[in-house]
C-alpha positions in Angstrom: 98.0 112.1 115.1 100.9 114.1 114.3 103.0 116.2 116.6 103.7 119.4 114.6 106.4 120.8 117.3 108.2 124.1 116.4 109.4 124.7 120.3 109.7 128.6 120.1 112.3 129.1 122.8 111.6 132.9 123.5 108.2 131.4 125.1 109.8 129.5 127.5 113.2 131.6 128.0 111.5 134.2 130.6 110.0 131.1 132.7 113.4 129.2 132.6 115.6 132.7 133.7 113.5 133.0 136.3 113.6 129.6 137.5 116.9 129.0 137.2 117.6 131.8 139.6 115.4 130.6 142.2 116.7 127.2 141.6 120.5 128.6 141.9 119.5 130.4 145.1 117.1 127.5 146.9 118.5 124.1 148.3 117.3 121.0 146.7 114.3 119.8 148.0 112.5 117.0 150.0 110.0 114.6 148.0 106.9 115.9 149.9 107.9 119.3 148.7 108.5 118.5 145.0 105.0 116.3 145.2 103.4 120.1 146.3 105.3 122.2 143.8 104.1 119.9 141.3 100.8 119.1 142.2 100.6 123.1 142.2 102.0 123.7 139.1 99.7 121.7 136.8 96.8 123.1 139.1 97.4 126.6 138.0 98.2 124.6 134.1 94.5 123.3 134.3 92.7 126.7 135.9 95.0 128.8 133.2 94.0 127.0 130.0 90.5 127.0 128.6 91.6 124.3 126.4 91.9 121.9 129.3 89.7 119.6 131.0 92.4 117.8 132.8 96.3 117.3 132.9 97.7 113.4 133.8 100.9 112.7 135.0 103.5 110.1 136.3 106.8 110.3 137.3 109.1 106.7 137.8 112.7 106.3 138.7 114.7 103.8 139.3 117.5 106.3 140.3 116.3 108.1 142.8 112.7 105.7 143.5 110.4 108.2 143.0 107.2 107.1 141.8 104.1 109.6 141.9 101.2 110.0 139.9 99.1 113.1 139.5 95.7 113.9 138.3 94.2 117.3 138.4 90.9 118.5 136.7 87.9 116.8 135.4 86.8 114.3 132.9 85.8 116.7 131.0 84.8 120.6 130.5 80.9 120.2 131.3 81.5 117.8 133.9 82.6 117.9 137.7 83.9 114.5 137.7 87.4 114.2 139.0 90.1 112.6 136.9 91.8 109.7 138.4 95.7 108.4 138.1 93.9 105.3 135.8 91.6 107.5 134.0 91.8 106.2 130.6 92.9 108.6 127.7 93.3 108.7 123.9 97.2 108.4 123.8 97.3 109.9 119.8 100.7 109.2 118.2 102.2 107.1 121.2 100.2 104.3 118.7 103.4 104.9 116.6 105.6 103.4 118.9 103.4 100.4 119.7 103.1 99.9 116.1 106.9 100.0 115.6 107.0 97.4 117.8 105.0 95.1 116.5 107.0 95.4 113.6 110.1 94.5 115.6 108.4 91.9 117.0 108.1 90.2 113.2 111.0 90.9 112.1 112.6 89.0 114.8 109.9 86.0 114.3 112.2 86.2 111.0 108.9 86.5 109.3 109.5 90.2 107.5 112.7 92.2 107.1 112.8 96.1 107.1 113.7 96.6 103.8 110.9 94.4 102.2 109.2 96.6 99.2 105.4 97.6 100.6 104.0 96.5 97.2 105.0 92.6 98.3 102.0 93.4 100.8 99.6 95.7 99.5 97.6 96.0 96.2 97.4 98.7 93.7 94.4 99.1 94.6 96.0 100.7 97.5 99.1 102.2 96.1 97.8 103.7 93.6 98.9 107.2 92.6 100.0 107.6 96.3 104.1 107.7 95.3 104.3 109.1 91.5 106.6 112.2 90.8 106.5 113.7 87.6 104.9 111.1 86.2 107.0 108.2 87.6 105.6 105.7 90.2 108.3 105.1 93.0 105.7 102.9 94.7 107.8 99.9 93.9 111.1 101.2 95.7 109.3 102.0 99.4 110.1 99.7 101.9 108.5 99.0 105.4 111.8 101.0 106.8 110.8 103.9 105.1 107.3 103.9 105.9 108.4 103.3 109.5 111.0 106.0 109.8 108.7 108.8 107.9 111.1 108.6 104.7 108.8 107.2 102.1 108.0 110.5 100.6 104.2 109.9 100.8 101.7 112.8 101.8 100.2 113.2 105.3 96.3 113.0 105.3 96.2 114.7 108.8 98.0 117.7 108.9 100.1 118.0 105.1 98.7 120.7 102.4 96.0 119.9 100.2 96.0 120.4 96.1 91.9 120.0 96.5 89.5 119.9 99.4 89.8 120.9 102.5 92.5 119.7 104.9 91.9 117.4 107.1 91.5 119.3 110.2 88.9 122.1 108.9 86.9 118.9 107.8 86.5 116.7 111.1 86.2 120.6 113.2 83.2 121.1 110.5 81.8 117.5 111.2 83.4 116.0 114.6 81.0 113.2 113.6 82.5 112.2 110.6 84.1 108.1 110.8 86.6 107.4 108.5 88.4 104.0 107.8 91.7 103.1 106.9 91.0 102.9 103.5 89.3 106.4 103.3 92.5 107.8 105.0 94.3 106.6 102.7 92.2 107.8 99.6 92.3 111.2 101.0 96.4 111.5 100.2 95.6 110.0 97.0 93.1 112.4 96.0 93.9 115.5 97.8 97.6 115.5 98.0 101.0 115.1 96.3 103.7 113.1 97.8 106.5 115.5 98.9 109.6 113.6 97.5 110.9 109.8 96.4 111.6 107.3 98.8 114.6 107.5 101.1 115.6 111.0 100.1 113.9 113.1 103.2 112.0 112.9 106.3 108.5 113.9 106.6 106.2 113.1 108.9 103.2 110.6 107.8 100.5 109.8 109.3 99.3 108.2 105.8 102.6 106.0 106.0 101.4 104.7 109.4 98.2 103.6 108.0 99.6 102.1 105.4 101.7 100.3 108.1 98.7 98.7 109.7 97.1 97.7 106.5 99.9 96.0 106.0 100.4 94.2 109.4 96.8 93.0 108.5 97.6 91.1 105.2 100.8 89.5 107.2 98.4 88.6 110.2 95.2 88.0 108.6 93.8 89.6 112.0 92.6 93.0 112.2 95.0 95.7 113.9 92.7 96.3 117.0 93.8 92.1 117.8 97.2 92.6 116.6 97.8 94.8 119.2 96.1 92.7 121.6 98.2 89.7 121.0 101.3 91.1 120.3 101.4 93.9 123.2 98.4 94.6 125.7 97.6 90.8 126.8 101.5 89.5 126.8 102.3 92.9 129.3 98.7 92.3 130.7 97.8 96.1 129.8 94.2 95.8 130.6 93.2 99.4 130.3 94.5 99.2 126.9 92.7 99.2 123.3 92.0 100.4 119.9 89.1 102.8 119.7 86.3 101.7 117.8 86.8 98.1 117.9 86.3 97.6 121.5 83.3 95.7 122.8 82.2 98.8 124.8 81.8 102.2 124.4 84.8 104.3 124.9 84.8 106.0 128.4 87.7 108.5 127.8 88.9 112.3 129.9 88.1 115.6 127.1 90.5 115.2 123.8 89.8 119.2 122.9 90.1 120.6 119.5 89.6 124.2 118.7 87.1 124.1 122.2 85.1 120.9 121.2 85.5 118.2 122.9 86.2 114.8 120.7 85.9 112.5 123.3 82.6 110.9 122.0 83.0 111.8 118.4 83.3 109.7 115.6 85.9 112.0 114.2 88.5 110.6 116.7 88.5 107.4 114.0 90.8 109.6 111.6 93.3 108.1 114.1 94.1 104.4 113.4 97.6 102.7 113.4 98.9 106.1 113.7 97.4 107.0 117.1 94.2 105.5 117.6 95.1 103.6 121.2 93.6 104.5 124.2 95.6 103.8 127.3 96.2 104.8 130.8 99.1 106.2 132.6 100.1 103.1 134.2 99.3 100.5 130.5 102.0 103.3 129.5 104.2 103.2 131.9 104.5 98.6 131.7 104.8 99.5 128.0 107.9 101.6 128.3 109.5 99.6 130.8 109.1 96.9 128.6 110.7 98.1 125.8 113.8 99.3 127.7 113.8 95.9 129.6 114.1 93.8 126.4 110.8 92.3 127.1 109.5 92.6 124.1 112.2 93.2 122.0 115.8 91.9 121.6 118.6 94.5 122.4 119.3 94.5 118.7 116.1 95.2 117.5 115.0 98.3 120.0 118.3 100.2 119.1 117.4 100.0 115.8 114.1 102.0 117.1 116.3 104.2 119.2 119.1 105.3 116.5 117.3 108.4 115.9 119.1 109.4 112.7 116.6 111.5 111.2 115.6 115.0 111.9 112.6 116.2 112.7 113.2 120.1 113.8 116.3 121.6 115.8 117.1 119.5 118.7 113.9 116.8 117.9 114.7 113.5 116.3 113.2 110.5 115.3 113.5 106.4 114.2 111.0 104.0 114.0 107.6 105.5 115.9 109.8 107.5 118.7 111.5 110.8 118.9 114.1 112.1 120.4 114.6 115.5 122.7 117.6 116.9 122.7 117.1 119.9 125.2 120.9 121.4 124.9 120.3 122.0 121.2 116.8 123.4 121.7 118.2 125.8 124.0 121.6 126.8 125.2 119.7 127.1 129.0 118.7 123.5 128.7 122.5 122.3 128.7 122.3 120.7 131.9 118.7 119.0 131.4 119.0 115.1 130.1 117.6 113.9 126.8 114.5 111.9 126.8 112.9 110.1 123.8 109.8 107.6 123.3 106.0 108.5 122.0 104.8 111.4 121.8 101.1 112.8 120.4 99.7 116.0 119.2 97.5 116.3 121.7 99.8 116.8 124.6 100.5 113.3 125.5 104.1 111.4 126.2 105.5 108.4 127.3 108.9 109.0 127.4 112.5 107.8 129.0 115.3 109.7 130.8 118.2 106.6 129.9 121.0 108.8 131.6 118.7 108.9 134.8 116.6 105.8 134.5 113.4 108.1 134.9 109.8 107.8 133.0 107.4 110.7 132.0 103.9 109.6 131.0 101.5 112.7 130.7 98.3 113.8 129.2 96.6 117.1 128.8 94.4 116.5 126.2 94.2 119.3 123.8 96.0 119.9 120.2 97.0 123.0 121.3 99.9 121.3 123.8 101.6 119.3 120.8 104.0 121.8 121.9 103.0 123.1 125.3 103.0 120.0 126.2 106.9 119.5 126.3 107.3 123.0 127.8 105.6 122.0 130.6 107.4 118.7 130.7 110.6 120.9 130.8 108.9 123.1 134.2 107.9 120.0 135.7 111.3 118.5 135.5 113.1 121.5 136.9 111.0 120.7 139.6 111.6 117.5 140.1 115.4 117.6 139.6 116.1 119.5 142.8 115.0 116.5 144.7 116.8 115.3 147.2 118.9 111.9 146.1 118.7 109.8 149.7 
């Protein structure tokens, strides 16, 4: 799913005032204190927001070896179920990064290059109409580097305007039992919308493109995408907890995904979500992920700073590459100057797995509702001004 963050500082500037004074005027703090702040604050997060079931989170560093997971809340709002550290969770966009890396993957196999035209791979049948401007198809100049990066110009099924319809969202809140396939996803932008500029000339952010990515892993493969991701990523790192919804041999056992109040969880609708978002995970399948990709497990150290350049710009002080973003907190806010960048995946439902480089620290989180695309990373900015008074022994 998309992540539409517009971080309106003013919303978090009366929090971060406050804090900082209390922070200036306090003593850093022992690890069984931060563990209490913490476990407090996303408390009163879960009891304060109707829109939340639940809110998952883990903290690893190598710097300081902390490691401490937290769930608070239920599996859901009608239940009284607790969540657990391994509950599992849809992980919405964070399926960008994994399909980013598959893509790495092949391009080191020396089986694709980045800048291969998308129309070597997939039909017209498929492109059709998805890339023409004033009359001119541009379908024949998108590479798998634009499509990657969000630069292709193509329209965004999931949250982009609509020239007919209904947009996407008012459709699967009207029917949260609606299933959609790839294909249908990607008949939606060719019907419903235009395609916001030619290739390489701007970044917008596709969820469209990333189907078309795993269409086109598919046709290299000749698997489907739910066993692509197997082989290539959950049974090399041994991520158990790990797989594509809707093509798993059970049914999926998820904590509340919450949109305007319903609860998605069991709903078909969730299948809008494919290569673009469709994995669901658990704190800890995240967590050997990450550490993976910054260990040069999967990847050579060529390949994942291609995924880390982060040359295009998503908003002020948010940046991305191929299927990871980049937070620059200094350039959000002037009060964030001391806090260190992170990057990795991140989902519109208030869910990130993402890396602290300059502190060797991992986030992995989950609240669970679409309404935390963006309160999601203000509270990941309160949590870490908790955690970074801990003492360093």
């Amino acid at each position: 799913m998309k992540i539409g963050i517009r971080i309106v500082v003013g919303l978090i500037v009366i929090f971060i005032i406050g804090f900082s004074v209390l922070a200036f005027m306090n003593r850093p703090i022992s690890k069984e204190a931060v563990n209490a702040k913490i476990e407090k604050h996303i408390t009163k997060v879960v009891a304060k927001n109707d829109s939340l079931s639940s809110v998952l989170l883990t903290i690893y560093s190598n710097q300081t070896g902390y490691f401490e997971q937290f769930a608070v809340g239920t599996k859901n709002l009608t239940s009284d179920e607790p969540v657990h550290i391994n509950s599992q969770y849809h992980s919405a966009s964070i399926g960008k990064t994994m399909c980013a890396a598959v893509y790495g993957m092949l391009v080191e196999e020396g089986r694709i290059n980045y800048d291969d035209k998308i129309e070597s791979y997939l039909g017209d049948d498929i492109l059709r109409g998805l890339f023409v401007i004033d009359g001119t198809d541009y379908s024949n100049q998108v590479t798998l580097q634009h499509l990657l990066s969000h630069t292709s110009g193509v329209g965004d099924y999931f949250e982009g305007p609509v020239k007919s319809w209904k947009p996407m969202l008012d459709i699967i809140s009207a029917n949260p039992d609606l299933s959609f396939t790839p294909e249908a996803l990607i008949a939606f932008t060719r019907e419903n919308q235009h395609p916001i500029g030619q290739p390489g000339q701007q970044f917008y952010y596709s969820d469209t493109g990333y189907i078309l990515l795993g269409l086109i892993l598919e046709a290299i493969e000749g698997k489907s995408y739910a066993d692509i991701l197997d082989d290539k990523i959950f049974k090399p790192l041994n991520m158990k907890d790990s797989y594509l919804m809707f093509y798993q041999d059970e049914p999926a056992d998820i904590v509340g995904i919450y949109l305007n109040g319903m609860d998605y969880s069991g709903r078909n609708a969730l299948s809008v979500d494919w290569a673009g978002g469709g994995v669901v995970t658990t704190m800890n399948d995240l967590l050997t992920f990450m550490k993976a990709l910054e260990n040069g497990v999967l990847l050579s150290d060529e390949i994942y700073r291609g995924m880390t350049d982060f040359t295009q710009r998503y908003e002020k002080g948010i940046y991305y590459s191929r299927g990871m973003m980049y937070f620059d907190f200094s350039e959000l806010s002037f009060l964030l100057g001391s806090m260190t960048d992170v990057y990795g995946g991140v989902g519109a439902t208030g869910t990130y797995m993402l890396y602290d480089k300059e502190k060797d620290t991992y986030f992995i989180a989950n609240f669970g509702a679409l309404d935390f695309a963006e309160k999601g990373i203000e509270e990941l900015v309160k949590i870490r001004m908790i955690y970074d008074r801990i003492i360093v022994e």
